[in-house]
DSSP file (Angstrom, degrees, kcal/mol; ACC not computed):
  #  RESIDUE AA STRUCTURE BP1 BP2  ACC     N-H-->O    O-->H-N    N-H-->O    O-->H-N    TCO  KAPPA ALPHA  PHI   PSI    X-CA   Y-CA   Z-CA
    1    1 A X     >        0   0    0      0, 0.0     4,-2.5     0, 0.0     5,-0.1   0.000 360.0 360.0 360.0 142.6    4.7    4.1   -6.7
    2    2 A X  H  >  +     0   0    0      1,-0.2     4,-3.4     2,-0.2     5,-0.3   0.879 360.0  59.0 -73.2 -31.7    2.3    1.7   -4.9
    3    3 A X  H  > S+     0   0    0      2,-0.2     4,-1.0     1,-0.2    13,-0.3   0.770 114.1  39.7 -48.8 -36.8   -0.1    1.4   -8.2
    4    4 A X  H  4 S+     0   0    0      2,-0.2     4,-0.5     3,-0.1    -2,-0.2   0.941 114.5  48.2 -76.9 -63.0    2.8    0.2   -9.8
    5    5 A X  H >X S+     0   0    0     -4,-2.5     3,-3.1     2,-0.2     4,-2.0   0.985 113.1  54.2 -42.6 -72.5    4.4   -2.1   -6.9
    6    6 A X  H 3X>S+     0   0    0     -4,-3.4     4,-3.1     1,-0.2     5,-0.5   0.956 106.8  51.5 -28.8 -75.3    0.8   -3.5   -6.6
    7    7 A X  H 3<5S+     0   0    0     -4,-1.0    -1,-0.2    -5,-0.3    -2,-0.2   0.661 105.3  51.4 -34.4 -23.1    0.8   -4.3  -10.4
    8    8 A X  H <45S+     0   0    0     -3,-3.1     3,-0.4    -4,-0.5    -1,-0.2   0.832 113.5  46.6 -84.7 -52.3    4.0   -6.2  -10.5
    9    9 A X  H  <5S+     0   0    0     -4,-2.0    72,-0.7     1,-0.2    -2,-0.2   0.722 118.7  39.5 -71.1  -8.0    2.9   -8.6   -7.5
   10   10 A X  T  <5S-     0   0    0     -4,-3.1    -1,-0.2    -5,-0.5    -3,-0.2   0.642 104.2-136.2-113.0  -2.1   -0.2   -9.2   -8.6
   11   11 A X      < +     0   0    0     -5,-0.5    -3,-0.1    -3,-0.4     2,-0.1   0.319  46.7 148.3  69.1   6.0    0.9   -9.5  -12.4
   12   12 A X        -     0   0    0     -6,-0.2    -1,-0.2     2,-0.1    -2,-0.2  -0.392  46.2-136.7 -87.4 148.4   -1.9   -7.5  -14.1
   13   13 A X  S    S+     0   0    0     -2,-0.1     2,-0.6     1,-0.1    -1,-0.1   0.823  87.6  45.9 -39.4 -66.7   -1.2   -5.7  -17.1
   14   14 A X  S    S-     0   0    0      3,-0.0    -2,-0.1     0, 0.0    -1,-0.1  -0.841  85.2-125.5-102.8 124.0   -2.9   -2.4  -16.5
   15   15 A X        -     0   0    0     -2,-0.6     2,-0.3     1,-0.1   -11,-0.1  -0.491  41.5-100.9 -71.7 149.4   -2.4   -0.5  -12.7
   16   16 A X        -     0   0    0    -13,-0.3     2,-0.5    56,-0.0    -1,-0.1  -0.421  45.1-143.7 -77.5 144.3   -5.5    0.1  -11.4
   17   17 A X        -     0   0    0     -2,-0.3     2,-0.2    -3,-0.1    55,-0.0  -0.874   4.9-132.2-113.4 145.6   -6.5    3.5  -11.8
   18   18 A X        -     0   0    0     -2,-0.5     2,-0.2     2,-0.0     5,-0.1  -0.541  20.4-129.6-103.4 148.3   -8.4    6.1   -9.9
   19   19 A X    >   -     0   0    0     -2,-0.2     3,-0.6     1,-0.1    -1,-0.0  -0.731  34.5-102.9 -97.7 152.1  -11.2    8.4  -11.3
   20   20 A X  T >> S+     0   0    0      1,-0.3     3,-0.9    -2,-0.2     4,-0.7   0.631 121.8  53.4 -70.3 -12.1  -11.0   12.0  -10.8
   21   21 A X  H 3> S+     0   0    0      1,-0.2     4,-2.2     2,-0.2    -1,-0.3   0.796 104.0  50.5 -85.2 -17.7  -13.3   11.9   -8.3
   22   22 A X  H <> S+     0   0    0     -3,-0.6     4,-0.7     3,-0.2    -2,-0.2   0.355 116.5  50.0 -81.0  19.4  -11.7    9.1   -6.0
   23   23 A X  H X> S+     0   0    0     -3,-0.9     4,-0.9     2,-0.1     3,-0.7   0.693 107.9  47.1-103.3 -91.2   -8.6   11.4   -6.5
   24   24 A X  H 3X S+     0   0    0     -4,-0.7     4,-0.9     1,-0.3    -2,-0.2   0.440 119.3  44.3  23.3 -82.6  -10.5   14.3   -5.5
   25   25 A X  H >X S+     0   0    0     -4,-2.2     3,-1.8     1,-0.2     4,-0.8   0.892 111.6  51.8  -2.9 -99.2  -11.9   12.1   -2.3
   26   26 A X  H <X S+     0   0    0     -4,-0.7     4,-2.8    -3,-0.7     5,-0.5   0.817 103.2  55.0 -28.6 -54.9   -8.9   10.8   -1.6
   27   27 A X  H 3< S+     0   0    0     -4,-0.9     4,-0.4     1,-0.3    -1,-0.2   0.766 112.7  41.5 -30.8 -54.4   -7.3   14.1   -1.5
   28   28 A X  H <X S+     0   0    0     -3,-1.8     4,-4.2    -4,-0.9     5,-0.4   0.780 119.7  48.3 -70.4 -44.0  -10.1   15.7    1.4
   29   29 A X  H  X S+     0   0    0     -4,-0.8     4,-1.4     1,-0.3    -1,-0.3   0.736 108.1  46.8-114.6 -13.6  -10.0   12.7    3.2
   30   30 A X  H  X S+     0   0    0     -4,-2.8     4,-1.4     2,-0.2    -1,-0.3   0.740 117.4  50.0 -75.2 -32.3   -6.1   12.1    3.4
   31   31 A X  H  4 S+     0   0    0     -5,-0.5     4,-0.4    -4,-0.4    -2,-0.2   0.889 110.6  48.9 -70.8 -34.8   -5.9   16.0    4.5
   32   32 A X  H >X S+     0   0    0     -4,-4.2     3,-1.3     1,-0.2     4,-0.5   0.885 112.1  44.2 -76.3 -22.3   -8.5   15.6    7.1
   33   33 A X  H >< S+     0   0    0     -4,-1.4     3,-5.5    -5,-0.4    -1,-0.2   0.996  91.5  85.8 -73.0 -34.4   -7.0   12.5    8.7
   34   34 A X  T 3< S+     0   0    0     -4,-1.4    -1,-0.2     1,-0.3    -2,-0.1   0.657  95.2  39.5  17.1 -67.7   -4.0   14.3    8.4
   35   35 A X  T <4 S+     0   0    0     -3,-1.3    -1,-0.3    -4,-0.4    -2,-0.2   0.537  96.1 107.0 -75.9 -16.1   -5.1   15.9   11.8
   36   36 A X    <<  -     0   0    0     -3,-5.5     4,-0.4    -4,-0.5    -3,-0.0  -0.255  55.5-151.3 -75.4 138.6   -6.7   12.2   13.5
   37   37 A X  S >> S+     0   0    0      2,-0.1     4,-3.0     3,-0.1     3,-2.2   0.947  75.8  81.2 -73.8 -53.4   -4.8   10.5   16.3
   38   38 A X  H 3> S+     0   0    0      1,-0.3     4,-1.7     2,-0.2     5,-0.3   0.806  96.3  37.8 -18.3 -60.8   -5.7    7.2   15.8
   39   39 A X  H 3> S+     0   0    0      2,-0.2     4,-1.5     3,-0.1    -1,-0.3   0.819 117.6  50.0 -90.2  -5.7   -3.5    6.2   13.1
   40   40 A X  H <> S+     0   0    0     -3,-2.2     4,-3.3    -4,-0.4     5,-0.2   0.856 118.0  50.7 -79.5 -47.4    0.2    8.7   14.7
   41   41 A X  H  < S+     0   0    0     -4,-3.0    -2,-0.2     1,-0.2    -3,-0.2   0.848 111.2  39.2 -66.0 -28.2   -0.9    6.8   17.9
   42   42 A X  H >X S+     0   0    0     -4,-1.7     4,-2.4    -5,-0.3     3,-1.5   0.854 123.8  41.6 -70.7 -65.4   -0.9    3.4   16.0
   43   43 A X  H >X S+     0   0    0     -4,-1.5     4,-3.7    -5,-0.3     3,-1.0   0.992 113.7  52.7 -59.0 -63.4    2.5    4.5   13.9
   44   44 A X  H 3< S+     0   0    0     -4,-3.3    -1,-0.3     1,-0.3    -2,-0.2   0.606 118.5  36.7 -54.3  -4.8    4.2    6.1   17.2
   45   45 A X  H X> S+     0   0    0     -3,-1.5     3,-1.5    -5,-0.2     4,-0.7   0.779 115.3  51.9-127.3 -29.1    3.5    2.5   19.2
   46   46 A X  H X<>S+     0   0    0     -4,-2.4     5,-2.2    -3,-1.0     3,-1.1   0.924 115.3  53.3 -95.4 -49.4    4.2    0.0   15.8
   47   47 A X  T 3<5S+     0   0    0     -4,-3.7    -1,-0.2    -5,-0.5    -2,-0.1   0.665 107.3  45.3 -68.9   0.8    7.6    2.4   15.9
   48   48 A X  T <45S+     0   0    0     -3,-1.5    -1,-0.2    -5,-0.2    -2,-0.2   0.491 106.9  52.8-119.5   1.2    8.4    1.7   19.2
   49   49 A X  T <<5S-     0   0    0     -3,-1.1    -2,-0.2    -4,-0.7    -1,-0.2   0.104 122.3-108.8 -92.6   3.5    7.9   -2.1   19.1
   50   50 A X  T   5S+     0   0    0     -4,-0.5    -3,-0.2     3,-0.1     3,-0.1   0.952  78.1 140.6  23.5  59.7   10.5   -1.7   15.9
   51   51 A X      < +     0   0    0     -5,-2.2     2,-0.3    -8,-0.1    -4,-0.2   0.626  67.8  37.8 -73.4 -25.7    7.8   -2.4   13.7
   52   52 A X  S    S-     0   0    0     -6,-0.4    -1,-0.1     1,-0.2    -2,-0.1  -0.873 104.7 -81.7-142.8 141.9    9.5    0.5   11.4
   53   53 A X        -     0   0    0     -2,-0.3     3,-0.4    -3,-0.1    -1,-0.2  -0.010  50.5-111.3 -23.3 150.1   13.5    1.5   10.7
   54   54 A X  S    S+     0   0    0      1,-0.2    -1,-0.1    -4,-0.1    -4,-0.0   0.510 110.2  53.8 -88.4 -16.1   14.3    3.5   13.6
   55   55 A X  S    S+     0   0    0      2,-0.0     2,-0.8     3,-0.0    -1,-0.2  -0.365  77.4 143.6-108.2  45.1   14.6    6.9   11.0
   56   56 A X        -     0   0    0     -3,-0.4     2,-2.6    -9,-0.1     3,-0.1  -0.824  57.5-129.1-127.6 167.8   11.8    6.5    9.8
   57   57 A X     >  -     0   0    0     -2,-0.8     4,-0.6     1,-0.1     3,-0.1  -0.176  16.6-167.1 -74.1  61.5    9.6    9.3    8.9
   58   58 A X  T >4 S+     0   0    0     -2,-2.6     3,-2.0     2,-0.3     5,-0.2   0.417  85.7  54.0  58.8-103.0    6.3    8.6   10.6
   59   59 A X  T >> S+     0   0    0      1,-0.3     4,-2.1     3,-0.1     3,-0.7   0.701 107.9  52.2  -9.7 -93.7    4.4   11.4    8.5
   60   60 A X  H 3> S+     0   0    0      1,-0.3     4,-1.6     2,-0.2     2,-0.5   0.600 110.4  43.6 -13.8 -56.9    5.6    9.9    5.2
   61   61 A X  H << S+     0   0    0     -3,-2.0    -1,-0.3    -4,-0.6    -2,-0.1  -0.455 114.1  56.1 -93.8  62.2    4.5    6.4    5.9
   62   62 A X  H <> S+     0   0    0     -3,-0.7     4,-1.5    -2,-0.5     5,-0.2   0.162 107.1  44.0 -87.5 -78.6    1.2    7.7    7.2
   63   63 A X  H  X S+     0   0    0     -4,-2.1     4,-1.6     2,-0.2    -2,-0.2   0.777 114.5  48.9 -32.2 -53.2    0.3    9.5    4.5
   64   64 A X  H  X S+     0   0    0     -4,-1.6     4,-2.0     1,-0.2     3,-0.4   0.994 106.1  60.1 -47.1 -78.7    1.4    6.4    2.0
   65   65 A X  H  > S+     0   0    0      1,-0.3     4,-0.6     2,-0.2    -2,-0.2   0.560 114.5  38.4 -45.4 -40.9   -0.8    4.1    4.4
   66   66 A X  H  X S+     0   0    0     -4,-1.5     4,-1.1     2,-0.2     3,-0.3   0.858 112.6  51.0 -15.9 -74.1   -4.1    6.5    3.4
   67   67 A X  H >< S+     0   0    0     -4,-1.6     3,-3.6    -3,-0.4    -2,-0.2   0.985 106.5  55.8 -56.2 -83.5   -3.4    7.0    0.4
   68   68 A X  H >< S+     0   0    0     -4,-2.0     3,-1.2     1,-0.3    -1,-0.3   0.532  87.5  77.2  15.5 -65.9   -3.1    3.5    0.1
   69   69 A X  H 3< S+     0   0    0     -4,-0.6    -1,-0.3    -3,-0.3    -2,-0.2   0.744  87.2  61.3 -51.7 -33.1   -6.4    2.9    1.4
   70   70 A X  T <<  +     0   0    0     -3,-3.6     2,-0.4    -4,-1.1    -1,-0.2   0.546  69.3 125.4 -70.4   8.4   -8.1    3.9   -2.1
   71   71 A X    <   -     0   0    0     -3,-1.2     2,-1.1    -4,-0.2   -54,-0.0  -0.557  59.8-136.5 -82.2 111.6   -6.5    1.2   -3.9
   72   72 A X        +     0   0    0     -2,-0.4     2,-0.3   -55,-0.0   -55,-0.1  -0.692  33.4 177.5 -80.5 121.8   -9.2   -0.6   -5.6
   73   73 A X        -     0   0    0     -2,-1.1     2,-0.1   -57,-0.0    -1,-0.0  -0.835  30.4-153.9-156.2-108.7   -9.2   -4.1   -5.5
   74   74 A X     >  -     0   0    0     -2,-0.3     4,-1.1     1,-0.1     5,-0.1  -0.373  32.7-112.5-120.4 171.2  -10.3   -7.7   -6.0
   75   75 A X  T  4 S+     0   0    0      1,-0.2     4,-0.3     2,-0.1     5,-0.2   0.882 112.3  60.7 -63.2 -41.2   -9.9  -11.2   -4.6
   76   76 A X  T  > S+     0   0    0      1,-0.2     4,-2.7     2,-0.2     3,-0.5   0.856 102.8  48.7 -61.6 -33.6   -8.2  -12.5   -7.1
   77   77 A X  T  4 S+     0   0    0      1,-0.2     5,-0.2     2,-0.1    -1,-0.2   0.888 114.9  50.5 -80.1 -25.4   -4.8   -9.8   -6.8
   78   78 A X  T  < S+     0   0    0     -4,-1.1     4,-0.4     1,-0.2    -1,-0.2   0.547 107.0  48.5 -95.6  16.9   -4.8  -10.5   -3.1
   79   79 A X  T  > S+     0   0    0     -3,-0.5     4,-4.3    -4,-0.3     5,-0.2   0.722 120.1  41.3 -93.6 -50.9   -4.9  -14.3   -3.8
   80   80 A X  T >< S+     0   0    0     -4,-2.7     3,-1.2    -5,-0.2     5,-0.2   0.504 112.1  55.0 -54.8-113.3   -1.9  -13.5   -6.3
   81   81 A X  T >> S+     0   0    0    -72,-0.7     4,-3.3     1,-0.3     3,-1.0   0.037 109.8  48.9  39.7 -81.9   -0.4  -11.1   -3.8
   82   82 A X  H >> S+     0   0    0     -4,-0.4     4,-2.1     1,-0.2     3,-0.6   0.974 109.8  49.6 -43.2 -73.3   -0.5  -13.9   -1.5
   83   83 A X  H <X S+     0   0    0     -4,-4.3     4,-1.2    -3,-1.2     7,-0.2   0.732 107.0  53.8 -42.7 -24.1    1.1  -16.2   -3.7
   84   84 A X  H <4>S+     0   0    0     -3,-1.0     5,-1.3    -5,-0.2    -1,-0.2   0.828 108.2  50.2 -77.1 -31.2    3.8  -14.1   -4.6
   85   85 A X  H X<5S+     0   0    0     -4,-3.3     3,-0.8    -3,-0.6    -2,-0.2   0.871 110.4  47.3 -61.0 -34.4    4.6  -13.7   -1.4
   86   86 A X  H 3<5S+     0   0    0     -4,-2.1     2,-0.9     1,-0.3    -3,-0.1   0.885 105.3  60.9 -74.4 -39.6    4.6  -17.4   -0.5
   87   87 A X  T ><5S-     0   0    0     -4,-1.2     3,-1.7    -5,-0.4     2,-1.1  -0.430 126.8 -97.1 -88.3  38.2    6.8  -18.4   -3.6
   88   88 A X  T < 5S-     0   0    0     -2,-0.9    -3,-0.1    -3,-0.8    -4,-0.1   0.036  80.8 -42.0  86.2 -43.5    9.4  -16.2   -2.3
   89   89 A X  T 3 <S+     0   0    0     -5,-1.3     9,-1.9    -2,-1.1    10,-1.5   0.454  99.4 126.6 134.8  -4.9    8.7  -13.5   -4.1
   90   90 A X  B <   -A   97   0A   0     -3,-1.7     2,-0.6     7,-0.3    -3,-0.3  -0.677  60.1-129.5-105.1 117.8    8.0  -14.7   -7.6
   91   91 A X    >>  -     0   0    0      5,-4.0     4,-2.9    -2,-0.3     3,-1.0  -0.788  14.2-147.4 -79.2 135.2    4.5  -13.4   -9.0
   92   92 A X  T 34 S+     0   0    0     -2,-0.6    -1,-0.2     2,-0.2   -82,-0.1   0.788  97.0  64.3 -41.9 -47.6    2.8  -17.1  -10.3
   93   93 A X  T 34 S+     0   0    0    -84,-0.2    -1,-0.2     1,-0.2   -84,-0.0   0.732 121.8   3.5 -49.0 -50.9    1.3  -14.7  -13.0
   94   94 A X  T <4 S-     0   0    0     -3,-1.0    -2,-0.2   -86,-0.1    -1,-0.2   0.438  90.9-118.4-156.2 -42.4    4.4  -13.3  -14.9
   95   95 A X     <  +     0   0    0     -4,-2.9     2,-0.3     1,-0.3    -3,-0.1   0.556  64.8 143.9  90.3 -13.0    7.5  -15.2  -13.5
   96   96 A X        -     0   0    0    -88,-0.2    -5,-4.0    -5,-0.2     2,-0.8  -0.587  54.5-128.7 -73.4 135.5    8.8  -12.3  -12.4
   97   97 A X  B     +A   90   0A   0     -2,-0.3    -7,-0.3    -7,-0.2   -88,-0.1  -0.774  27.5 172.9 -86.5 102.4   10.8  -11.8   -9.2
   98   98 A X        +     0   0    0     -9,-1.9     2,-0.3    -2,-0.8    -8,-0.2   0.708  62.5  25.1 -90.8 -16.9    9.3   -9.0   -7.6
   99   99 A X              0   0    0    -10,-1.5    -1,-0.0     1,-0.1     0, 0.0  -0.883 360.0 360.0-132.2 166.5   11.5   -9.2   -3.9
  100  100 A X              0   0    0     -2,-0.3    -1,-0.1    -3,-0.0   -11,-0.1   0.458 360.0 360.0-116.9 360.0   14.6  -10.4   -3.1
C-alpha cells in the first residue's frame, strides 16, 4: 500500500488518512481520468525510454500514480523522504531500513 510505504520513509507513526469525501473524490476523478491521454501518452513514452520494466502493466501503474495524487502531505515528510533516500535508504526518523 502506498499509505503505508509512505509512512515507513517518512517515519510517522499514524498513515495519513483520507476522509470519506477525498475517497469519494478520488474515486470520480481517478475514473474520469481513466479515459485522459495525457498521462497513457506520458506512461507509453516513459515506457519506451525504459523508464518502466518492460512487462509492465501501464494501466496498473497509472491508476496507482492517481490515486497517489490524493496523498496528503507536508514539508517535513518530503524533507524525511528525501533524507531517507539520501542515507541509502535508512529513514533518520526510526532507523529503519526501508530499501535495500
Amino acid at each position: 500500500c502506498v499509505m503505508e510505504m509512505w509512512r515507513k520513509v517518512t517515519g510517522e507513526s499514524v498513515p495519513p488518512s483520507l476522509t470519506l469525501e477525498q475517497k469519494r473524490l478520488m474515486e470520480q476523478v481517478v475514473a474520469a481520468s481513466s479515459s485522459t491521454n495525457i498521462d497513457q501518452a506520458s506512461g507509453f513514452y516513459m515506457l519506451e525510454k525504459g523508464a518502466f520494466p518492460a512487462d509492465t502493466d501501464l494501466d496498473a501503474t497509472l491508476e496507482l500514480f492517481r490515486r497517489s495524487c490524493f496523498i496528503h502531505t507536508t514539508p517535513r515528510e518530503h524533507a524525511i523522504a528525501a533524507a531517507t533516500l539520501a542515507s541509502g535508504g535508512i529513514c533518520p526518523v526510526t532507523g529503519e531500513r526501508i530499501f535495500d
